[in-house]
N, CA, C and O atoms as CSV, one atom per row, in Angstrom:
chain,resi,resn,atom,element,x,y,z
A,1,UNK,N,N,63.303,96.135,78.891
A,1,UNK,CA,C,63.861,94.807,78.766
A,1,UNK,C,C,62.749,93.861,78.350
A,1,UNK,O,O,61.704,93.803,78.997
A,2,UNK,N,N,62.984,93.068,77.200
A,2,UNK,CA,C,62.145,92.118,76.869
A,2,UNK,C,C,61.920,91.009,77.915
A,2,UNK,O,O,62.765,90.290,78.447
A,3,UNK,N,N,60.195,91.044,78.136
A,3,UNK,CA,C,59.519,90.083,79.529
A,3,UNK,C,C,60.060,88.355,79.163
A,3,UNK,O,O,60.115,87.502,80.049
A,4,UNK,N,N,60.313,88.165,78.147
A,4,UNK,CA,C,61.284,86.833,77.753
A,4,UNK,C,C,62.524,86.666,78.117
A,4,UNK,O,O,62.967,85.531,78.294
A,5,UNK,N,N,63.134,87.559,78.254
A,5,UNK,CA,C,64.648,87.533,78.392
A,5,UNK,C,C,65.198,87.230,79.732
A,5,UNK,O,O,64.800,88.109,80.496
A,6,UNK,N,N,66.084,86.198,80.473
A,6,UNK,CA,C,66.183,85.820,81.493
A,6,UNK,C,C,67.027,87.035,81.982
A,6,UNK,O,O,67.808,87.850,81.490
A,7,UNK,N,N,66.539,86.779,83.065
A,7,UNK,CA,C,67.665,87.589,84.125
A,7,UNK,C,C,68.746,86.480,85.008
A,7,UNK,O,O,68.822,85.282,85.278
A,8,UNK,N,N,69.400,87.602,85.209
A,8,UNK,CA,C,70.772,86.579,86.067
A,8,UNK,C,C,71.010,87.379,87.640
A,8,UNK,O,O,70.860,88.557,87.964
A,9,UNK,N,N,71.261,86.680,88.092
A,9,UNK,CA,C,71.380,87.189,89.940
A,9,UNK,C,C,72.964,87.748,89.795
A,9,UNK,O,O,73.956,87.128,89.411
A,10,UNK,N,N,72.847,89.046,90.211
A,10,UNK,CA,C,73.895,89.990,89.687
A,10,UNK,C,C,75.551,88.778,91.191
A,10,UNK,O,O,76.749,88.546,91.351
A,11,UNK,N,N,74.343,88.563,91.680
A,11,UNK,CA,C,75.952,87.861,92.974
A,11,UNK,C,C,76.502,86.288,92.040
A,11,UNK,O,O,77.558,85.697,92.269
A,12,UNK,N,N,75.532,85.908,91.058
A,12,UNK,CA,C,75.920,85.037,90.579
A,12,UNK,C,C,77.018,84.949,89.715
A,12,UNK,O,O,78.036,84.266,89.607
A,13,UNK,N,N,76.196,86.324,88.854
A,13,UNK,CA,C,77.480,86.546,87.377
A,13,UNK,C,C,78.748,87.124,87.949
A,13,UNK,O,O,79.788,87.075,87.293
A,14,UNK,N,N,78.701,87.682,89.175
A,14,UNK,CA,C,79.922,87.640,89.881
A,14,UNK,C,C,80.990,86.925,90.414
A,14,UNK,O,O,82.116,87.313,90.726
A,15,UNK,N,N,80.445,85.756,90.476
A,15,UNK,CA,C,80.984,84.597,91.601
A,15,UNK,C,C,81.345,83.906,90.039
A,15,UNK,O,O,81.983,82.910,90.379
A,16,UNK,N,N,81.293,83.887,88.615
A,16,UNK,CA,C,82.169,83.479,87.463
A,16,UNK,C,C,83.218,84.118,87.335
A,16,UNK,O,O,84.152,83.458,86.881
A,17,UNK,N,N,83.460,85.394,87.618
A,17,UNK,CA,C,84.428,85.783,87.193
A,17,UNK,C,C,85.799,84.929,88.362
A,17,UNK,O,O,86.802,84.332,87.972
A,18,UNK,N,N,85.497,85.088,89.346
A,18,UNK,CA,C,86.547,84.226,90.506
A,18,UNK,C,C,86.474,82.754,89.681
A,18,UNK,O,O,87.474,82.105,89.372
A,19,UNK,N,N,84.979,82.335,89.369
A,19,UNK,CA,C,85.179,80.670,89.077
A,19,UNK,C,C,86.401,80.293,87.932
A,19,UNK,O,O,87.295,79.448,87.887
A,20,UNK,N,N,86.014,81.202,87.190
A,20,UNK,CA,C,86.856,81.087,85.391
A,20,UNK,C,C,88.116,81.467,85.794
A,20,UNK,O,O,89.045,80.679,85.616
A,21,UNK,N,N,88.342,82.725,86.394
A,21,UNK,CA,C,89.435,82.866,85.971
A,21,UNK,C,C,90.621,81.978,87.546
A,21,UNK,O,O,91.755,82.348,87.850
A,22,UNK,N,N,89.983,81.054,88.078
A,22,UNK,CA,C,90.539,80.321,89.267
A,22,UNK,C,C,90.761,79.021,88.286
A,22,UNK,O,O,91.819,78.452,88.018
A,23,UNK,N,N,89.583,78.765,87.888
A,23,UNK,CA,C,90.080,77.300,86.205
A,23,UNK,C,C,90.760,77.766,85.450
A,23,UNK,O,O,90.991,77.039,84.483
A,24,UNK,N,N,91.305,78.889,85.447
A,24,UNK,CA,C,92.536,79.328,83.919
A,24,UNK,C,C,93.488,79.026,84.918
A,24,UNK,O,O,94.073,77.952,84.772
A,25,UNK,N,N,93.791,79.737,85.928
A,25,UNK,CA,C,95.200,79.789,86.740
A,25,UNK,C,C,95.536,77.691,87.221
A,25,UNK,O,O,96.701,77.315,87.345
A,26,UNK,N,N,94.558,76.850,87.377
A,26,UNK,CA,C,94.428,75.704,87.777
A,26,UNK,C,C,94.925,75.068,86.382
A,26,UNK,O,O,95.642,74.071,86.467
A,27,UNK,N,N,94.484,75.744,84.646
A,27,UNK,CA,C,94.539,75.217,83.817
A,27,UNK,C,C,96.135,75.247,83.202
A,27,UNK,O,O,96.804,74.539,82.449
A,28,UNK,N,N,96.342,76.572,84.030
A,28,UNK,CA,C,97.700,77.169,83.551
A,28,UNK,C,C,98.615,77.543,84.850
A,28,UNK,O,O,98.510,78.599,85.475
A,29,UNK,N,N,99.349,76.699,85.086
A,29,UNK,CA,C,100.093,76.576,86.047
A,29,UNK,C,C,100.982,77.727,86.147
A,29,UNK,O,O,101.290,77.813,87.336
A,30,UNK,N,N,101.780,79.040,85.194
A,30,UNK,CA,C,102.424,79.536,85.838
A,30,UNK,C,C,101.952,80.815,86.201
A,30,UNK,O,O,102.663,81.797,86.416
A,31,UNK,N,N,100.459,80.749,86.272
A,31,UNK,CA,C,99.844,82.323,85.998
A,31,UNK,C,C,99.508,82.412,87.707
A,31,UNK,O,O,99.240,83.482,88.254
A,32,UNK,N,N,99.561,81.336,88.302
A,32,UNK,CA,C,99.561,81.828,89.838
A,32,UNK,C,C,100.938,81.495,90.642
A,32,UNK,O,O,101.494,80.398,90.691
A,33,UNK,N,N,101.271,82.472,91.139
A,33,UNK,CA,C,102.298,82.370,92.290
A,33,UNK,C,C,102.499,84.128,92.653
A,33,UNK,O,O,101.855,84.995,92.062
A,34,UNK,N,N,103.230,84.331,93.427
A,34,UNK,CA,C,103.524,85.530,94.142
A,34,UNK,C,C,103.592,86.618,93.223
A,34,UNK,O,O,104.095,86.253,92.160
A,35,UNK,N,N,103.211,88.038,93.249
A,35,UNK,CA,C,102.882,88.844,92.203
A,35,UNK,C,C,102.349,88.341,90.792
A,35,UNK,O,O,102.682,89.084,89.869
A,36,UNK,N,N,101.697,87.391,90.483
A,36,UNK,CA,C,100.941,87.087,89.388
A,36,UNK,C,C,99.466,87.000,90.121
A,36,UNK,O,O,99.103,87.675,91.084
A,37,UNK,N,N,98.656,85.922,89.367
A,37,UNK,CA,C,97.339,85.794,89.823
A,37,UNK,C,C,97.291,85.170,91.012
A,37,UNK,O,O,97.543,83.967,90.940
A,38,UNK,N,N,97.134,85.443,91.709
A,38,UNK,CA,C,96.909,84.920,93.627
A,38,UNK,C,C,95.181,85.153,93.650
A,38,UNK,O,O,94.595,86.065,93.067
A,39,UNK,N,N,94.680,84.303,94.308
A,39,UNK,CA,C,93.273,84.160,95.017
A,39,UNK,C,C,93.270,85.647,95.514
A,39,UNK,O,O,93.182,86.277,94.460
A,40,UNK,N,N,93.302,86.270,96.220
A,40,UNK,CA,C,93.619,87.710,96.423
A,40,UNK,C,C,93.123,88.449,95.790
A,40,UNK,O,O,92.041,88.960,96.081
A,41,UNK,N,N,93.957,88.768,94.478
A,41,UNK,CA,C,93.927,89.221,93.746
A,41,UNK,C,C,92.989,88.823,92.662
A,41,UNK,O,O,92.943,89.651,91.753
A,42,UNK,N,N,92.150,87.668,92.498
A,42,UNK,CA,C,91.223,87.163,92.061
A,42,UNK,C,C,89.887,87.893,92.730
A,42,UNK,O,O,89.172,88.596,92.015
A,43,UNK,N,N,89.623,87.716,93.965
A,43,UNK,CA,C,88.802,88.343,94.546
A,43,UNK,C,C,88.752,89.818,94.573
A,43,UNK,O,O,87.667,90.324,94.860
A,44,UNK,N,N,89.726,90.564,94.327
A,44,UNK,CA,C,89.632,91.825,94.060
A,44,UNK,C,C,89.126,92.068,92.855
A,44,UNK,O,O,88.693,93.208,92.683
A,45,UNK,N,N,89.067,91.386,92.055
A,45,UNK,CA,C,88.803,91.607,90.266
A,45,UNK,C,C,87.339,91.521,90.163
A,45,UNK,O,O,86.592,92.193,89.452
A,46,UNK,N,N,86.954,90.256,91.282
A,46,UNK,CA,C,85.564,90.174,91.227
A,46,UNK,C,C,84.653,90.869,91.905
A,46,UNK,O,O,83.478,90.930,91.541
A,47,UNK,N,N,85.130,91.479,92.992
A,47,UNK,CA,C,84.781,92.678,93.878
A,47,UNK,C,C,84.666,93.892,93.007
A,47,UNK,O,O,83.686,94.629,93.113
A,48,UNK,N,N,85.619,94.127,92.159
A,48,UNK,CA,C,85.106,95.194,91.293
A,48,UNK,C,C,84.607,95.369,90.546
A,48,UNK,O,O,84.147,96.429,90.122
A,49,UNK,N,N,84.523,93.577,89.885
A,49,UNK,CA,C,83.430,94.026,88.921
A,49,UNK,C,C,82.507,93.705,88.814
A,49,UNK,O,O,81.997,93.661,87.694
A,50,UNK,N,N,81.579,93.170,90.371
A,50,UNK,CA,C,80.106,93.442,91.108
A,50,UNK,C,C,79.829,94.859,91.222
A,50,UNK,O,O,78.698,95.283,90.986
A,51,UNK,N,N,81.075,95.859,91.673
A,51,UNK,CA,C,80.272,97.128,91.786
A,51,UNK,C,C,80.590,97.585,90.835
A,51,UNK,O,O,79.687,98.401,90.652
A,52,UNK,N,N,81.433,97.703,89.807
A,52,UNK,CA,C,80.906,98.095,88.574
A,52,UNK,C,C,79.369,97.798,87.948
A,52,UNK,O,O,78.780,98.602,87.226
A,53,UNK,N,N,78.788,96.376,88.399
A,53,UNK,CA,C,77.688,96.296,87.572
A,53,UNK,C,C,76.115,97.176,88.683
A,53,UNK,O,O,75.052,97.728,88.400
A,54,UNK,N,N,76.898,96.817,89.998
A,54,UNK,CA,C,75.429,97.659,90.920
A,54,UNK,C,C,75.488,99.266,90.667
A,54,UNK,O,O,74.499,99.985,90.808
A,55,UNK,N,N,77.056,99.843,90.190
A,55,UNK,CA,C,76.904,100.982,90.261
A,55,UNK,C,C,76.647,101.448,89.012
A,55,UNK,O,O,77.015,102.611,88.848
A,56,UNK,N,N,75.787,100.567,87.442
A,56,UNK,CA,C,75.112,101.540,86.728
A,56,UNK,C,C,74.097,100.510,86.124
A,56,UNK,O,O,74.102,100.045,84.985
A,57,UNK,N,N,72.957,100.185,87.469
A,57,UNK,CA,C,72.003,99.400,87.594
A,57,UNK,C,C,71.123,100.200,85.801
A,57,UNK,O,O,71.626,101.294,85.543
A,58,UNK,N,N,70.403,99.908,85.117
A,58,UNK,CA,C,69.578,100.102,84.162
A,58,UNK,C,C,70.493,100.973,82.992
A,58,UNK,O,O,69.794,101.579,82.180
A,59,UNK,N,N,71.964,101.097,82.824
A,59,UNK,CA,C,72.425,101.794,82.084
A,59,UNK,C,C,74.055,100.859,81.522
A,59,UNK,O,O,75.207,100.787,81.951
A,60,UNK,N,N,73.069,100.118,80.027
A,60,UNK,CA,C,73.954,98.924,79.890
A,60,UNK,C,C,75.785,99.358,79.077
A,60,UNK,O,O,76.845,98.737,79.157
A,61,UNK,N,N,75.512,100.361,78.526
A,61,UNK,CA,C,77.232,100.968,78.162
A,61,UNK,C,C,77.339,101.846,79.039
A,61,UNK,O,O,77.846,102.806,78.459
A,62,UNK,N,N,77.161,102.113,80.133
A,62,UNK,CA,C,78.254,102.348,81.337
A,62,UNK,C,C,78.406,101.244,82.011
A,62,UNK,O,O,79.540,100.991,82.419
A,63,UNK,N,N,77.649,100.602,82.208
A,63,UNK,CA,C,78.032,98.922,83.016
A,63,UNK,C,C,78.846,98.308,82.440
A,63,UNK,O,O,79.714,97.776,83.133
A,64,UNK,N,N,78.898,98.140,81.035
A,64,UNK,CA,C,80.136,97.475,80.107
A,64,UNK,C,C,81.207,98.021,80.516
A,64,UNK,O,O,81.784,97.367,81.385
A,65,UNK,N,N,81.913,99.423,80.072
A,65,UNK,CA,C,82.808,100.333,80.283
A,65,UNK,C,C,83.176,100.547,81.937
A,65,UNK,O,O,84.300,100.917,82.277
A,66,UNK,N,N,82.492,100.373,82.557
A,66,UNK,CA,C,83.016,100.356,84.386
A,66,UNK,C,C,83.302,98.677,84.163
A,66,UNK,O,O,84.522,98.575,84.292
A,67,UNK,N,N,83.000,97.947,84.015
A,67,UNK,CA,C,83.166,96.074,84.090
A,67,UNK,C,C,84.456,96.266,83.395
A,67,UNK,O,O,85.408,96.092,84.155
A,68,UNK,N,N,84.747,96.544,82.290
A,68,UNK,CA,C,86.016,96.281,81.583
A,68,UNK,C,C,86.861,97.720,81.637
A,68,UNK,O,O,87.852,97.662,80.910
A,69,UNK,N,N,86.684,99.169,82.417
A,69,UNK,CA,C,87.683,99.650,83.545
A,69,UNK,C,C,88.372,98.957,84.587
A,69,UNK,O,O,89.566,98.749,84.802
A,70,UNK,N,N,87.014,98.568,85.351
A,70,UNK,CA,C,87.611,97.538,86.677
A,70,UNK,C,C,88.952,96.811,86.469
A,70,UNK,O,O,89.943,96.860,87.198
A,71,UNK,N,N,88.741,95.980,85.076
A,71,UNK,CA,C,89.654,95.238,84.857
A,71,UNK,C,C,91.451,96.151,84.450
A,71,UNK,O,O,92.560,95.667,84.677
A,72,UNK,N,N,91.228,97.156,83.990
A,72,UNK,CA,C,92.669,97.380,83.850
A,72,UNK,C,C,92.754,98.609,84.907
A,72,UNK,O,O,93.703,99.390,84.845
A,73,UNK,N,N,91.933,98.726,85.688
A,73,UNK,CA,C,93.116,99.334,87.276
A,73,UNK,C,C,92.819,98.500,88.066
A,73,UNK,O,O,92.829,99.100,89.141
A,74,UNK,N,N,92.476,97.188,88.297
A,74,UNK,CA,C,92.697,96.535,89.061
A,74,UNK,C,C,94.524,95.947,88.671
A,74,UNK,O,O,95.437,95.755,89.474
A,75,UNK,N,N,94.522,95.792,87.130
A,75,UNK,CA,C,95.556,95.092,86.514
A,75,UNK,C,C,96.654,95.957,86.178
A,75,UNK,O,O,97.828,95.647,85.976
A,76,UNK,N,N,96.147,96.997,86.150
A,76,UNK,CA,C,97.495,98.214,85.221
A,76,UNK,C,C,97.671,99.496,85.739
A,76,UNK,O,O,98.444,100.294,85.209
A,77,UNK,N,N,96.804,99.844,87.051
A,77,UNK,CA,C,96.355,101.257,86.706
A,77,UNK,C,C,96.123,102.109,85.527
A,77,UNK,O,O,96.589,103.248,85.515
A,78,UNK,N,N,95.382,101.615,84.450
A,78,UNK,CA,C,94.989,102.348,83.546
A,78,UNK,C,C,93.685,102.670,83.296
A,78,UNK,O,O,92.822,102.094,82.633
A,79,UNK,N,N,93.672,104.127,84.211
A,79,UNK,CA,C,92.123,104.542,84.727
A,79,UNK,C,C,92.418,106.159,84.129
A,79,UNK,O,O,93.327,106.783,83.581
A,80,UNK,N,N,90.854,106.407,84.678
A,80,UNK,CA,C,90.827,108.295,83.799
A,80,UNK,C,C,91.575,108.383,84.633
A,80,UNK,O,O,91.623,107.675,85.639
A,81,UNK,N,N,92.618,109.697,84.209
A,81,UNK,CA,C,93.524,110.570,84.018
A,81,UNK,C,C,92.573,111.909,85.245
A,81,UNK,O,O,91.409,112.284,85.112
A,82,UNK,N,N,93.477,112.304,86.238
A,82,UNK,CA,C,93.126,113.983,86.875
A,82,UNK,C,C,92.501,113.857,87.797
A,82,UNK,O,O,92.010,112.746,87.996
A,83,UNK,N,N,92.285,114.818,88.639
A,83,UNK,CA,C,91.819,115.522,89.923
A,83,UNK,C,C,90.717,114.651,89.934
A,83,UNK,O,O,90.748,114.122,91.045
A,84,UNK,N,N,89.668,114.174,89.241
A,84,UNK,CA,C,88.528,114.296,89.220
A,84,UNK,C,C,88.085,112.334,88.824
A,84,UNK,O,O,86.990,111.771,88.820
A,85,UNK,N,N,89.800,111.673,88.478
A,85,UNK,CA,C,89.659,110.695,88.536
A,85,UNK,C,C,88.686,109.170,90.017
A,85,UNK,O,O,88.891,109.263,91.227
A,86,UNK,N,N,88.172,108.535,89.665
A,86,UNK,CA,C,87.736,108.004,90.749
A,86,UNK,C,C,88.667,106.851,91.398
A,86,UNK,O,O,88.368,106.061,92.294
A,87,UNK,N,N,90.130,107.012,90.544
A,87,UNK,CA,C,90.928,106.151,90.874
A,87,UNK,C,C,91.903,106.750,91.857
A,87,UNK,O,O,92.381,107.790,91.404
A,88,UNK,N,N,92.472,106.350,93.363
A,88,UNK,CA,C,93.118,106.977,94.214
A,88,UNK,C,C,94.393,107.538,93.714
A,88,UNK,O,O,94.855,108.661,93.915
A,89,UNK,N,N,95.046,106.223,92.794
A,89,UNK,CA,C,96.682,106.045,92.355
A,89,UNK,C,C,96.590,107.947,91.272
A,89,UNK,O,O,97.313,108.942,91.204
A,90,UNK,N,N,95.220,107.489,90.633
A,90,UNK,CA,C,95.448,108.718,89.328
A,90,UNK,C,C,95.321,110.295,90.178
A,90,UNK,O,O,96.235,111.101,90.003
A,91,UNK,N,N,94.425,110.578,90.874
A,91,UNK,CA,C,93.916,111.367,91.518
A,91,UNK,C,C,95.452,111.750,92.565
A,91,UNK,O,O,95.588,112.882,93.029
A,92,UNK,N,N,96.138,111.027,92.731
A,92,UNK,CA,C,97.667,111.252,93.294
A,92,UNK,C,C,98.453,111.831,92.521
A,92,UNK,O,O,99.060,112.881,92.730
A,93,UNK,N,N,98.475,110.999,91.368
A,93,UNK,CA,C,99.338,111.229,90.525
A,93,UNK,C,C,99.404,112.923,89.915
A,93,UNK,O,O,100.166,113.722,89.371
A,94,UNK,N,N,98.034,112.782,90.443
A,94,UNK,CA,C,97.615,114.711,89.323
A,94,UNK,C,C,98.238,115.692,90.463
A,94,UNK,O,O,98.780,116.762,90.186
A,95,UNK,N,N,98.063,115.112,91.964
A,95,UNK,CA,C,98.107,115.848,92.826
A,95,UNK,C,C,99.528,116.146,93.142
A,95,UNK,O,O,99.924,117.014,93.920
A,96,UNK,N,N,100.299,115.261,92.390
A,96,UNK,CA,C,101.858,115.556,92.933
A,96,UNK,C,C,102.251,114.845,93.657
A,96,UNK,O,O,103.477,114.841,93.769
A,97,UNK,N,N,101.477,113.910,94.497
A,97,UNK,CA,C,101.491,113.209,95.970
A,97,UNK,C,C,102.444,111.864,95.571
A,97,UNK,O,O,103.216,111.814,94.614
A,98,UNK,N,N,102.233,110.982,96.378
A,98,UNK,CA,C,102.920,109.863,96.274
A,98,UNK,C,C,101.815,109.054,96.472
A,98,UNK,O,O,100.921,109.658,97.065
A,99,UNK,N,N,101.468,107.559,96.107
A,99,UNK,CA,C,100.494,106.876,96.385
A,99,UNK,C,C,101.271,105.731,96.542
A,99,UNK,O,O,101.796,105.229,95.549
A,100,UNK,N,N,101.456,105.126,97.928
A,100,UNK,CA,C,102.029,103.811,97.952
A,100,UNK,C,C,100.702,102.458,97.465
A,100,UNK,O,O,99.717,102.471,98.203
A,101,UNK,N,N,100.693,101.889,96.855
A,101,UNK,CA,C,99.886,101.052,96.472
A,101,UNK,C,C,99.819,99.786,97.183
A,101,UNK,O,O,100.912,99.250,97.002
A,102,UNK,N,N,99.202,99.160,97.786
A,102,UNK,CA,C,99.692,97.157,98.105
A,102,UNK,C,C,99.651,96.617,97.128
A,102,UNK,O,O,100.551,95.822,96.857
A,103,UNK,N,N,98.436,96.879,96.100
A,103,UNK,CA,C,98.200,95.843,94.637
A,103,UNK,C,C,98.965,96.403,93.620
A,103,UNK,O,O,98.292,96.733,92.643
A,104,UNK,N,N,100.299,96.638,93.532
A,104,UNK,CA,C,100.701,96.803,92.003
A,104,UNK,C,C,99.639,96.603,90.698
A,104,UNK,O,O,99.395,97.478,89.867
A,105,UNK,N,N,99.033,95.151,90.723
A,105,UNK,CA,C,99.087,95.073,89.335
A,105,UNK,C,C,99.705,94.053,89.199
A,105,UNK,O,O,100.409,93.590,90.097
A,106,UNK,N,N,99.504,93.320,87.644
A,106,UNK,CA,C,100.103,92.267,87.165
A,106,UNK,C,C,100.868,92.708,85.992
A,106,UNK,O,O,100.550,93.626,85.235
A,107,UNK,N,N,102.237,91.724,85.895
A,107,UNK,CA,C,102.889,92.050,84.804
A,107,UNK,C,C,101.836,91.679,83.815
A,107,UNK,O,O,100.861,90.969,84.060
A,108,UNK,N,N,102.205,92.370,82.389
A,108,UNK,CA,C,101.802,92.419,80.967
A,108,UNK,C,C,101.165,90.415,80.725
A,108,UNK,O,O,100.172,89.693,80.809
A,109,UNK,N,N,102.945,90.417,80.328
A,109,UNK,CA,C,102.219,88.655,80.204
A,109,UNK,C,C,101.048,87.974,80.887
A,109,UNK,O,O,100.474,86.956,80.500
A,110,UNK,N,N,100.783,88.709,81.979
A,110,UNK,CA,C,99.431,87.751,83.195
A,110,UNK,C,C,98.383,88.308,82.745
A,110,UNK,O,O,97.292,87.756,82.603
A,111,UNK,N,N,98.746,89.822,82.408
A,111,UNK,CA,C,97.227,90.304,82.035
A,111,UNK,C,C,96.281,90.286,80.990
A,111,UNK,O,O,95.058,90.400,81.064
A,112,UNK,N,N,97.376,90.047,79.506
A,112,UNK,CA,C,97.417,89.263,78.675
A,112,UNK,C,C,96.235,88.057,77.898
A,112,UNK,O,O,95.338,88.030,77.055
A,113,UNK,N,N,97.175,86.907,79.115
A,113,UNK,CA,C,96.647,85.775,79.491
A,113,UNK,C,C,95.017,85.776,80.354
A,113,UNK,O,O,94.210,84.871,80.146
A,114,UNK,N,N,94.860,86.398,80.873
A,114,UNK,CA,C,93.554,86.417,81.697
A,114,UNK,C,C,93.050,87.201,80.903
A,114,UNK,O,O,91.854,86.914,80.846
A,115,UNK,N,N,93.296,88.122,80.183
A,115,UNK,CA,C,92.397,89.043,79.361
A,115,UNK,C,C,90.402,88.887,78.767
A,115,UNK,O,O,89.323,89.479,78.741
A,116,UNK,N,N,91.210,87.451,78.354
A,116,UNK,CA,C,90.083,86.857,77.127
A,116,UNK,C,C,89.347,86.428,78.184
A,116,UNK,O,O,88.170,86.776,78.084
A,117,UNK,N,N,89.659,85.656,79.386
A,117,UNK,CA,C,88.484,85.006,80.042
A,117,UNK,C,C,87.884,86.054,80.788
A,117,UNK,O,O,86.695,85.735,80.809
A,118,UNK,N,N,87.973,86.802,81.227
A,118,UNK,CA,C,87.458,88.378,81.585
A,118,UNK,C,C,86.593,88.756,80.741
A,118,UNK,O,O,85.416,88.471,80.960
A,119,UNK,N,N,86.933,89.449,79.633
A,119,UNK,CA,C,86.899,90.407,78.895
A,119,UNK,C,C,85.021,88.991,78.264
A,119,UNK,O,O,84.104,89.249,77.485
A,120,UNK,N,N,85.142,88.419,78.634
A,120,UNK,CA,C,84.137,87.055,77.881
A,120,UNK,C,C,83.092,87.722,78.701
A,120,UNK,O,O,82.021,87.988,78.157
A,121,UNK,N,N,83.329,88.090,80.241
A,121,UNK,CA,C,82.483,88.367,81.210
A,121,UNK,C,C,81.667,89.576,80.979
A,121,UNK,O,O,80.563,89.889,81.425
A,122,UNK,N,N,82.623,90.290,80.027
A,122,UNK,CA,C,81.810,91.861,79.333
A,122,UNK,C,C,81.077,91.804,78.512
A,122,UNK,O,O,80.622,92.847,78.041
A,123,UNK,N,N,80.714,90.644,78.068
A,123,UNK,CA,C,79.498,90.872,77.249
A,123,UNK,C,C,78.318,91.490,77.043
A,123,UNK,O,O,77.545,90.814,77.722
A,124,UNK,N,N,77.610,92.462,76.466
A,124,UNK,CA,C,76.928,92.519,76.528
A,124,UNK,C,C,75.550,92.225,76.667
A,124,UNK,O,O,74.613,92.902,77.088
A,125,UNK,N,N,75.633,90.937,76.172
A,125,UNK,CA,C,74.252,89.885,76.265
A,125,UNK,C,C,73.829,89.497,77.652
A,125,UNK,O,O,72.713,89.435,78.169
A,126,UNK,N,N,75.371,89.185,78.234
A,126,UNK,CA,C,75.513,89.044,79.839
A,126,UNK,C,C,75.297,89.768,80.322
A,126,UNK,O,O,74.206,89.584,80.863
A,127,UNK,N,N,75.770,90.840,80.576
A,127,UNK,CA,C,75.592,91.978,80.902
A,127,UNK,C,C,74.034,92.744,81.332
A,127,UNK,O,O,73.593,93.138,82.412
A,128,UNK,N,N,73.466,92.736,79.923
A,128,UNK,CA,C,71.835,93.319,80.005
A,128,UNK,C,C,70.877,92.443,80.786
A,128,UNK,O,O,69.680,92.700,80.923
A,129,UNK,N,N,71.530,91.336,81.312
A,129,UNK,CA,C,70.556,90.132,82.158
A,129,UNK,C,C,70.787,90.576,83.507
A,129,UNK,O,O,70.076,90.129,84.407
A,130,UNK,N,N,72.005,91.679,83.828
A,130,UNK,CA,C,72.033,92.383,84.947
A,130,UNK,C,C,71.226,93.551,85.242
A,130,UNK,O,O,71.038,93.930,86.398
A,131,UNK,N,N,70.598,94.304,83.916
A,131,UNK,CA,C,70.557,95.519,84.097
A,131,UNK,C,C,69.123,95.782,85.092
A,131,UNK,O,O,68.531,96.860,85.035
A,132,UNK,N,N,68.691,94.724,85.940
A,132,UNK,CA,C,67.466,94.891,86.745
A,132,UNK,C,C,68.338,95.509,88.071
A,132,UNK,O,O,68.144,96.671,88.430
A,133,UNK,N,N,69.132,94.796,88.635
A,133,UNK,CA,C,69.725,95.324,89.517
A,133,UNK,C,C,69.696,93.956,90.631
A,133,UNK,O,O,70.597,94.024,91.467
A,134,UNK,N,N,69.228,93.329,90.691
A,134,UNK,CA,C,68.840,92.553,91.851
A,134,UNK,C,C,69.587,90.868,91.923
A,134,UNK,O,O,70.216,90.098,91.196
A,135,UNK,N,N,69.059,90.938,93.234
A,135,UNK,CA,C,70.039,89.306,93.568
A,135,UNK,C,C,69.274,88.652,93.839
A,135,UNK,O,O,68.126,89.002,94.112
A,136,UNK,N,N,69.744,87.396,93.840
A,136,UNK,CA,C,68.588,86.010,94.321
A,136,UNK,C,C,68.415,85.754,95.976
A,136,UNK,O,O,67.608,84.963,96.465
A,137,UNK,N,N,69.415,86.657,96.779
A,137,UNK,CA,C,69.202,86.952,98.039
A,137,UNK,C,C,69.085,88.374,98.470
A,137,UNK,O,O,70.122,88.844,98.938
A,138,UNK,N,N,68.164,89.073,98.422
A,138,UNK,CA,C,68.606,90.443,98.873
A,138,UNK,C,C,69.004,90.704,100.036
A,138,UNK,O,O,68.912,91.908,100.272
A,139,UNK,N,N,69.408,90.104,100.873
A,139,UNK,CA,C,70.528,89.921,102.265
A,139,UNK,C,C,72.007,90.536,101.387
A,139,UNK,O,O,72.570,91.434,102.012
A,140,UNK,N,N,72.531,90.234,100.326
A,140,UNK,CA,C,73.610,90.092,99.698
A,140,UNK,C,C,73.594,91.780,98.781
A,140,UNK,O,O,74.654,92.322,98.467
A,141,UNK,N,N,72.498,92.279,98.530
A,141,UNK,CA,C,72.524,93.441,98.219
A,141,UNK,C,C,73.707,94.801,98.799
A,141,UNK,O,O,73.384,95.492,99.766
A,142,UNK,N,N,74.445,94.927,98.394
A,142,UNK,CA,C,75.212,95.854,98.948
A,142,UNK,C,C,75.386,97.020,98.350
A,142,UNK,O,O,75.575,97.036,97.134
A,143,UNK,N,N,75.350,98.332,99.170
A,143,UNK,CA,C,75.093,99.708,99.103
A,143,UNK,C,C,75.953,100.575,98.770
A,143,UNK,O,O,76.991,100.674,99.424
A,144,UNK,N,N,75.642,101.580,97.421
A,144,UNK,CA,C,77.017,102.241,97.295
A,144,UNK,C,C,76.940,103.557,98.184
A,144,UNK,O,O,77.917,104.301,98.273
């Protein structure tokens, strides 16, 4: 990593994804209410895609590709496929089982709509300002 290039406190670039996409739902009134975007469900998006970025600390296209996974099984279940999937719902699905879910998912239209302000968060430029690994509190460091 170039000794010029800023770094970003991985709890920071986290705490945008809740900020932005809490000003889209504030900007756009019908994208929150009951099974759409709920605070909830905001915080789950951003929960996953902090450990998407701790879990491929110095390896910037798997950090992209887990950051913008996160986003469509948090939103769609649309995760790898089989036994071997790291997603519970898919890893059911192969198994025959039943997987009752709490988070459905958002309809199409919501996911849509939030797409772009997300998907902004995958940048790569952004992204590689993570690839040190570290936070501006290491109290906040959390372990996979």
């Amino acid at each position: 990593m170039d000794s010029e290039e800023k770094s970003e406190c991985i709890g920071h670039v986290q705490k945008r994804v809740g900020s932005r996409l809490r000003k889209l739902k504030k900007k756009r009134k019908r994208l929150g209410s009951k099974e759409k975007l709920t605070d909830k469900f905001i915080d789950k998006l951003q929960n996953y895609y902090g450990i998407a970025i701790r879990s491929n600390i110095g390896n910037l296209q798997n950090m992209q590709s887990a950051v913008i996974a996160a986003f469509y099984h948090c939103c769609s279940k649309q995760c790898p496929k089989g036994g071997d999937s790291w997603c519970k719902y898919q890893r059911a699905v192969h198994e025959g089982e039943v997987f009752v879910d709490k988070s459905p998912g958002l309809p199409n239209n919501i996911i849509n709509s939030t797409k772009t302000t997300y998907m902004g968060l995958c940048d790569s430029n952004l992204l590689s300002k993570c690839l040190h690994g570290k936070t501006q509190n290491n109290k906040k460091v959390l372990t996979m």
